[in-house]
C-alpha positions in Angstrom: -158.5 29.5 -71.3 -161.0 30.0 -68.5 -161.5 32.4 -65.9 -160.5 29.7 -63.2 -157.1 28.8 -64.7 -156.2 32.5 -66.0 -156.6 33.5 -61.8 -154.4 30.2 -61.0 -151.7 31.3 -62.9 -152.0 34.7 -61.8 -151.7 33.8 -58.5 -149.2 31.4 -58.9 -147.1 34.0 -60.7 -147.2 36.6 -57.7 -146.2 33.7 -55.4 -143.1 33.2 -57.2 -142.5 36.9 -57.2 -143.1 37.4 -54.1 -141.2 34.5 -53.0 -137.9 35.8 -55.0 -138.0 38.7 -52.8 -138.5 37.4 -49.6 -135.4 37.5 -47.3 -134.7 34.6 -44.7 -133.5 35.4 -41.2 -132.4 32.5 -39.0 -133.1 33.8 -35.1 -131.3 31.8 -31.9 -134.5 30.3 -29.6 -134.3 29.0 -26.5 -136.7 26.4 -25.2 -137.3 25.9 -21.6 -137.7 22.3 -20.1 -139.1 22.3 -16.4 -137.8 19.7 -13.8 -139.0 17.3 -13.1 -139.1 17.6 -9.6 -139.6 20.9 -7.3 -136.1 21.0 -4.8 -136.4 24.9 -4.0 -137.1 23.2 -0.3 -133.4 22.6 -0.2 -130.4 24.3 0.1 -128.2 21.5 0.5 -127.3 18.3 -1.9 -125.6 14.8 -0.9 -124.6 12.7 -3.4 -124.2 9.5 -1.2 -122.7 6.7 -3.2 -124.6 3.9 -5.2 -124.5 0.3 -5.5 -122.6 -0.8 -8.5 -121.8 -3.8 -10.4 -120.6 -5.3 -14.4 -116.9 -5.0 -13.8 -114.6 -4.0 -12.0 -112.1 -2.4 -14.7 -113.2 0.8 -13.1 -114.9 2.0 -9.7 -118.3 2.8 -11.0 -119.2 3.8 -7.1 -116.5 6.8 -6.9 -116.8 7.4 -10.5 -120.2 8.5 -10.1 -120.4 10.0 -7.1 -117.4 12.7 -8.2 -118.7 13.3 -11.6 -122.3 14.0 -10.5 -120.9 16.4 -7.8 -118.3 18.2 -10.2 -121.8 18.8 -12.5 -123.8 20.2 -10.1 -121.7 22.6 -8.5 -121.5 24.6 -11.6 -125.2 24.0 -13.1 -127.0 23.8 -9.8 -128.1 26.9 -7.1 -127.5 24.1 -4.3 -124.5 23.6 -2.4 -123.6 20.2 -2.9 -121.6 18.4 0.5 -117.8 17.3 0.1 -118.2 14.1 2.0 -116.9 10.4 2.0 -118.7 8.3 -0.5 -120.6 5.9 0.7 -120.6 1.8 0.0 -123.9 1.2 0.1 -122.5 -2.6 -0.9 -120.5 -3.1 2.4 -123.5 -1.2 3.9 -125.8 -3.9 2.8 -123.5 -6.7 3.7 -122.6 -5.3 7.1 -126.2 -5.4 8.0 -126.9 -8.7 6.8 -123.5 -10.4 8.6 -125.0 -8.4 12.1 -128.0 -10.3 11.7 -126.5 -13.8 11.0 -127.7 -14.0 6.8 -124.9 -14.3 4.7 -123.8 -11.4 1.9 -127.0 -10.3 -1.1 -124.6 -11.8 -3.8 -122.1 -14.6 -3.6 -118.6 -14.0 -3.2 -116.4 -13.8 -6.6 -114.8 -16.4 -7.8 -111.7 -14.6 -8.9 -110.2 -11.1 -7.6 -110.7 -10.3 -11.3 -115.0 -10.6 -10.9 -117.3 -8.1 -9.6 -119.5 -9.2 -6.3 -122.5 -8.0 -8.3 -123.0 -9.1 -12.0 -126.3 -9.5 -12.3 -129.6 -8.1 -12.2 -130.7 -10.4 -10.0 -127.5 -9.8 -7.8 -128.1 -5.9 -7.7 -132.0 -6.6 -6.8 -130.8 -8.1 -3.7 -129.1 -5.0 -2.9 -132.1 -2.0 -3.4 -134.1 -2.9 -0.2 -131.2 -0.6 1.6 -133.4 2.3 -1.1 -136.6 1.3 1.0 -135.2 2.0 4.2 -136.5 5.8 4.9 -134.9 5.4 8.5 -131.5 4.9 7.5 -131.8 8.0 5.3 -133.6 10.0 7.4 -130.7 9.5 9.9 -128.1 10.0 7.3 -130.0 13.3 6.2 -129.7 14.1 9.5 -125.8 14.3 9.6 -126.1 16.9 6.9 -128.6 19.2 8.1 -131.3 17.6 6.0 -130.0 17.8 2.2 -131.8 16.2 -1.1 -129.6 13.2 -1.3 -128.8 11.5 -4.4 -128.0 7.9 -4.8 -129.1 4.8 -6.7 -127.6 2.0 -8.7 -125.1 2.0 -11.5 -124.1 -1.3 -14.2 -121.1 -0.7 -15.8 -121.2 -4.0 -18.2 -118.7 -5.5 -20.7 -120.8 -6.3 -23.9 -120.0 -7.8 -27.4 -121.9 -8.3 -30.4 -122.0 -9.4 -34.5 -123.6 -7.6 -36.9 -123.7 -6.2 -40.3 -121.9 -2.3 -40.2 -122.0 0.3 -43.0 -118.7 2.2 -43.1 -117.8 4.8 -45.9 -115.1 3.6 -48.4 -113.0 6.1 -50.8 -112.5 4.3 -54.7 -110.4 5.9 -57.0 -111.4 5.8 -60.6 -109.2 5.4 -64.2 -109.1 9.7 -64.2 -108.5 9.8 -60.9 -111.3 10.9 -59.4 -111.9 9.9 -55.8 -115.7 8.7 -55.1 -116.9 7.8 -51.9 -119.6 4.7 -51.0 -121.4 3.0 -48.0 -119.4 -0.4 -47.3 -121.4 -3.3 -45.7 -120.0 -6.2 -43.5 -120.0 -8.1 -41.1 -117.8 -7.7 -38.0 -117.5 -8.9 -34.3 -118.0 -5.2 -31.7 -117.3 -4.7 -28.2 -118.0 -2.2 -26.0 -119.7 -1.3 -22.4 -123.2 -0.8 -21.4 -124.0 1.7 -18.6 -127.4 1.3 -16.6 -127.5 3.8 -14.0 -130.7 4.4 -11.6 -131.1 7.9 -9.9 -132.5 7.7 -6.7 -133.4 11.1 -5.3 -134.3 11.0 -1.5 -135.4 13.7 1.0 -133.3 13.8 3.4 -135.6 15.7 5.7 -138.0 12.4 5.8 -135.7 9.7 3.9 -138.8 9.1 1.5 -138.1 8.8 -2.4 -139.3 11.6 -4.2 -138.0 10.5 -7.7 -136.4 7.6 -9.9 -135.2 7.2 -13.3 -133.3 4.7 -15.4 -131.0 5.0 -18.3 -129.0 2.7 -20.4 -127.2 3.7 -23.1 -124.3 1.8 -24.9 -121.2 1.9 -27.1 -119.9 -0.4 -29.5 -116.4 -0.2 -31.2 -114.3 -3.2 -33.7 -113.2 -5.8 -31.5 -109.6 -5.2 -32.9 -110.0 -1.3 -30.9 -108.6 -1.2 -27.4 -110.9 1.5 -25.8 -110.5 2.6 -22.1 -113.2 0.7 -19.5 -112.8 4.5 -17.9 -113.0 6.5 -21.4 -116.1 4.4 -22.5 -117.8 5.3 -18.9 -117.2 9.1 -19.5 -118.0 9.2 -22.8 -122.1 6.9 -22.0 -122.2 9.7 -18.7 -121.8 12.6 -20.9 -125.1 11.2 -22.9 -127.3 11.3 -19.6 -126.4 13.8 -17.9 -128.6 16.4 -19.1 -131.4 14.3 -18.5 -129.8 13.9 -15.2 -129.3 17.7 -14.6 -133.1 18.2 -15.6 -134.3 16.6 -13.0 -133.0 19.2 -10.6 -133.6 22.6 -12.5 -135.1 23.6 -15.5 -132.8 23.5 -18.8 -132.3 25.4 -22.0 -132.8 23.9 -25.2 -130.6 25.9 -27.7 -131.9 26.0 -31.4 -132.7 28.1 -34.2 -135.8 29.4 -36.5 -136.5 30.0 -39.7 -138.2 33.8 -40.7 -139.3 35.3 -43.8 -139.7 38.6 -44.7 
């Protein structure tokens, strides 16, 4: 045996020893995620109202506008503004009849359809997002807050696909055993695509903008809520959302040895 191999297997024996005595702590950690933008300017926050569109099982408009305020009174320092939310839809419209053009989307063709069920629909409604005078002015009614707005897609959605699901077997002693199941099945669901729109209301400029889209798929034979569906897609985004406005905690753990 050399010299080389005798060391290798010293060493290799104190590693083990040593390693049987170490002790393993796990330790809470908290990581800090900045905002993304700065807001300490304002005191004040106005979640206007959005344009919305996909369906009309549920008031996407309202929907938003309530939940988004109900979230940042208790995980933001601002005070946010009870007010009327806003359609910027009918906004949009109202301009348009005043100046003799006819509505951004054509009318329905049922009571049943949404005004706006396209992308190409909703595009004709964001120039109102451009308009820094009309925000400015708005601003202006509320001693100059950050206002919050945008567009939201609330979107029926199918699809056909191959799902694993788990399966339980029992066996001759009786002796469950569980395995992955493959097959194909027909899903339905909801998309959500909201866009935050974050405006100073002091200028009615944009000062940020991001998109989500997230989605949920169940067996066609499952009746799930249009409004249950919505909550549950929101609750995926909104710390994203909240980050925006104020820097977040990360919870977590580490590993230690000693």
């Amino acid at each position: 045996m050399t010299a080389k191999t005798v060391v290798a297997i010293s060493s290799l024996a104190v590693a083990v020893t040593t390693a049987g005595c170490m002790n393993f702590y796990e330790i809470p950690v908290e990581i800090p995620i900045q905002a993304k933008i700065d807001v300490s300017g304002f005191q004040r926050v106005l979640v206007a109202g959005f344009v919305t569109g996909g369906t009309k099982n549920i008031d996407p408009n309202t929907e938003t506008a309530r939940l988004l305020r109900s979230q940042l009174r208790t995980k933001s320092d601002m005070r946010v503004i009870d007010a009327e939310v806003i359609s910027l839809v009918d906004e949009v419209d109202k301009r348009r009849a005043a100046s003799g053009q006819g509505p951004a989307a054509p009318a329905p063709a049922t009571p049943d359809e949404p005004k706006i069920k396209s992308d190409k629909d909703l595009a004709n409604y964001e120039t109102i997002f451009t308009d820094a005078e009309y925000w400015k002015k708005l601003g202006a009614e509320y001693q100059s807050p950050l206002i919050v707005t945008g567009t939201v897609m609330f979107t029926e959605i199918s699809r056909s696909g191959v799902v694993s699901s788990p399966q339980t077997t029992i066996d001759a002693q009786g002796n469950s055993h569980y395995q992955e199941v493959r097959a194909f099945r027909d899903l339905k669901g909801y998309a959500l695509v909201p866009k935050f729109i974050f405006i100073d209301g002091r200028t009615g400029q944009q000062l940020y903008s991001e998109t989500f889209h997230e989605e949920s798929l169940y067996p066609s034979g499952q009746n799930t809520p249009a409004l249950s569906s919505y909550f549950e897609l929101m609750d995926k985004l909104l710390p994203s959302f909240l980050n925006t406005l104020s820097s977040q905690k990360i919870k977590g753990s580490r590993v230690l040895l000693k």
